[in-house]
N, C-alpha and C positions, 0 to 999 in steps of 0.2 A: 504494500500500500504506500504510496506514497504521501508524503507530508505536504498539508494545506499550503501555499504560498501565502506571501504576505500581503497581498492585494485580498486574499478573503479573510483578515482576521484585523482591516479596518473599517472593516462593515460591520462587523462580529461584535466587537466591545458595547457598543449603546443598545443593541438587542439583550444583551447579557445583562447589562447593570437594568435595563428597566425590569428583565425576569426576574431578578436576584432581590430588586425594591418591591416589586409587586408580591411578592411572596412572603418579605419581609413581618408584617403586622406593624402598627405603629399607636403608638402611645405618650401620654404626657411622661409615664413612669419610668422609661427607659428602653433599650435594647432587647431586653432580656423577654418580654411580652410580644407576643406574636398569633395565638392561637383565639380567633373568639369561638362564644357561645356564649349563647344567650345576652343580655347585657356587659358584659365584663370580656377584657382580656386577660386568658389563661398563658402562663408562661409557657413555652415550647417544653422545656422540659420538665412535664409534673407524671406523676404516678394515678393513675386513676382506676384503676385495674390490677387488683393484687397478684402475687405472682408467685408469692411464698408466703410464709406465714409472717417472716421477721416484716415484708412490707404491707400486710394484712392490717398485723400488732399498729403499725406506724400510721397506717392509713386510718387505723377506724381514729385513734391520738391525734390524726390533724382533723378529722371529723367534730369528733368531741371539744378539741381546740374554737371550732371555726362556731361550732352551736354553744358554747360556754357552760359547759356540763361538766358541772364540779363532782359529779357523783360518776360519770363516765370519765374522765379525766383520772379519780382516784383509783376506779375499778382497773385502769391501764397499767397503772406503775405497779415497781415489787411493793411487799411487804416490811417497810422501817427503810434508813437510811437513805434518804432518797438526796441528790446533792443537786442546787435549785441557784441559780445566777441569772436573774431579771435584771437587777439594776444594781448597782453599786457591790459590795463582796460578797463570795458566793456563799451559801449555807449550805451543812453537813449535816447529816445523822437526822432529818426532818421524815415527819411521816407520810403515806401516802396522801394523807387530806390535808395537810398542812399545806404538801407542795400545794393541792389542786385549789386549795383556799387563795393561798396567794398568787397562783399564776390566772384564774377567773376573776380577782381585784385587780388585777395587772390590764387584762383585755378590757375592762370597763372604759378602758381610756380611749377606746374607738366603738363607730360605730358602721354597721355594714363590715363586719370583720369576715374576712374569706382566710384560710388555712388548706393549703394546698403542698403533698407530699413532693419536693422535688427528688430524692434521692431514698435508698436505703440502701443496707450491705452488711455483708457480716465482715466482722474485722476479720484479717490474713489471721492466720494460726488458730484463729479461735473461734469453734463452730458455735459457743455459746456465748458469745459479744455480739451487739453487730451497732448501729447508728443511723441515724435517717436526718434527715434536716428538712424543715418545714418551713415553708414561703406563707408568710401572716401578715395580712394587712388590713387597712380600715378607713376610714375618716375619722381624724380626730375630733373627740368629741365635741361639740359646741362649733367648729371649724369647716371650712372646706379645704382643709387641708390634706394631703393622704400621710398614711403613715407605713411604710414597708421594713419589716425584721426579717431577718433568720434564726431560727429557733433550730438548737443542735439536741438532738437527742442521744443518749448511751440506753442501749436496749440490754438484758440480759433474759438466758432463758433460765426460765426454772420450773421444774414439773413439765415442761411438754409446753410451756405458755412462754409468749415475749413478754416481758414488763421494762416499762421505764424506770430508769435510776439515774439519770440525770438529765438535765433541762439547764440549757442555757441558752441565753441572746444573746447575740452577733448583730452587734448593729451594721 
């Protein structure tokens, strides 16, 4: 086969970049947004469809995130020691409805909040570790302002179940 000349790949570029913008998606929020449905745009890469359990565990956790279900939230995580970094230094040794107490006082602070799984995985070496991160956002309350987090989770199994054991923001 022979190779294109260069007389067909200066017709080429302006075809390409309008494909490449048209498929793009576009938003006030960034890059990263691309996918709609319904009113909102979904980020290109979210998990919607579980695929194992560890992104089941994590999926139904940005659910309950997204709906502010302190009693689904608590039913997620292990039993004791749960390690919790919302805002300022992280806390240790908290119980399952402590975390979920404080991280549903946490989301009060927007409204229209969506929680959407971008990721999950089991940590290298360790089939009962794994971590997910969750795309959380909202309008601030009183505001029209938006508000966009990363929420990091440490999943572990125990008995045949995912639980959370820790939660952090990434701003």
């Amino acid at each position: 086969m022979r190779a294109p000349s260069l007389r067909t790949f200066r017709a080429f570029p302006i075809a390409l970049v309008a494909v490449v913008f048209a498929g793009a998606g576009t938003s006030k929020t960034g890059p990263a947004l691309g996918r709609e449905t319904g009113s909102s745009l979904l980020p290109r890469d979210t998990v919607e469809v579980a695929s194992n359990p560890l992104e089941a565990a994590s999926l139904s956790f940005a659910r309950a995130l997204a709906a502010g279900s302190r009693a689904d939230l608590s039913e997620l995580m292990v039993d004791g020691d749960i390690r919790l970094q919302l805002e300022g230094p992280a806390r240790a040794g908290i119980s399952a409805r402590q975390a979920a107490a404080a991280l549903t006082d946490f989301l009060r602070r927007v409204d229209e909040p969506q929680a959407l799984l971008s990721r999950a995985s089991s940590m290298d070496g360790s089939p009962d570790r794994g971590f997910a991160e969750i795309l959380w956002s909202g309008r601030a309350v009183g505001t029209s302002g938006e508000v966009h987090r990363t929420l990091f989770l440490s999943l572990m199994r125990v008995e045949n179940r995912w639980g959370v054991d820790e939660i952090r923001l990434i701003r």
